[in-house]
C-alpha positions in Angstrom: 88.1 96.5 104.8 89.2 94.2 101.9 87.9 94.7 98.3 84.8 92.1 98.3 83.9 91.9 101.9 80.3 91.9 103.4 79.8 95.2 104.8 76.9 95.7 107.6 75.3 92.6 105.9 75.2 93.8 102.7 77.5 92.3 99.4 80.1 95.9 100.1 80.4 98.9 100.7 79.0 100.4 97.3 75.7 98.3 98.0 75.1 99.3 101.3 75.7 102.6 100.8 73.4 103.2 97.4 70.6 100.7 99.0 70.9 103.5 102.4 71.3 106.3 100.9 69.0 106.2 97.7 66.7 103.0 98.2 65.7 102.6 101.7 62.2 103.6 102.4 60.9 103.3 98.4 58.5 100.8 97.3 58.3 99.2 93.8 55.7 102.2 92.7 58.4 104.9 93.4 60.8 103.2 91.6 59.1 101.3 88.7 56.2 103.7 88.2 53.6 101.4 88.8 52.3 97.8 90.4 53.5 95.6 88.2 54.8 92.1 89.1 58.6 92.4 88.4 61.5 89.6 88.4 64.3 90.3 90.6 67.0 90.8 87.5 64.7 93.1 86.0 64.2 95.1 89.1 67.6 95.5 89.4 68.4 96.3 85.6 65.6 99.6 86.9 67.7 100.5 89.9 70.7 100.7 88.3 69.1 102.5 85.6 67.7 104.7 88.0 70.7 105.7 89.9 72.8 106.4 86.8 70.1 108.9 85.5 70.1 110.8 88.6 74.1 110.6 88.9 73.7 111.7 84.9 71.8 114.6 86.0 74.3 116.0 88.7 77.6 115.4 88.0 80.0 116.0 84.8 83.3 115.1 83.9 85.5 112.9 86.1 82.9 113.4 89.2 80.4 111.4 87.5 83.0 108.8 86.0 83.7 108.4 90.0 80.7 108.1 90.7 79.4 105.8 88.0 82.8 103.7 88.8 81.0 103.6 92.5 77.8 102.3 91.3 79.7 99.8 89.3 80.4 97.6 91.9 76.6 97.9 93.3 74.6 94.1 93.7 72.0 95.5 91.8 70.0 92.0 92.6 70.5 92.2 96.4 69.1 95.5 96.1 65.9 94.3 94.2 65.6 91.5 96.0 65.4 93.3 99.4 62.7 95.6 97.8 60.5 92.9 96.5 60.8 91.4 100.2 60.0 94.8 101.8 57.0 94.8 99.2 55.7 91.2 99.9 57.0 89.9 96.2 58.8 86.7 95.5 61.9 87.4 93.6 59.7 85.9 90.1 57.9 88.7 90.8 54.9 86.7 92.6 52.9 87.8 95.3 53.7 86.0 98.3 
């Protein structure tokens, strides 16, 4: 697979695979820490946030500069976006 493809419907690989393996099955309240109405660029400035903390926690050295290389790549939008449509939130944040 070419750098930059789609991979099973998602932007690549890296978002896929940190959307499958970390995101899917959260809601907004596991990952923001409460019900607030969030904008899609902000929600994805949290996920991102999120996943480097926890890759921060277990890795050192040149594992986590792989793995934060990884994350890099991430569509940290795509990935909010799909949570605020699994919540039933707009990507303003609205209610829909």
């Amino acid at each position: 697979m070419a750098r930059g493809e789609q991979y099973n419907g998602w932007t690549n690989y890296e978002t896929w695979r940190v959307q499958l393996e970390i995101f899917d099955g959260q809601t907004l309240e596991d990952i923001t820490g409460s019900r607030r109405r969030v904008t899609a660029y902000d929600l994805g400035d949290t996920c991102k946030e999120y996943v480097e903390s926890l890759l921060e926690e277990q890795g050192k050295g040149i594992v986590l500069d792989y793995a934060l290389a990884f994350v890099n790549n991430v569509d940290w939008i795509e990935i909010a976006k799909h949570l605020l449509e699994d919540s039933g939130v707009d990507d303003d944040g609205e209610e829909e």
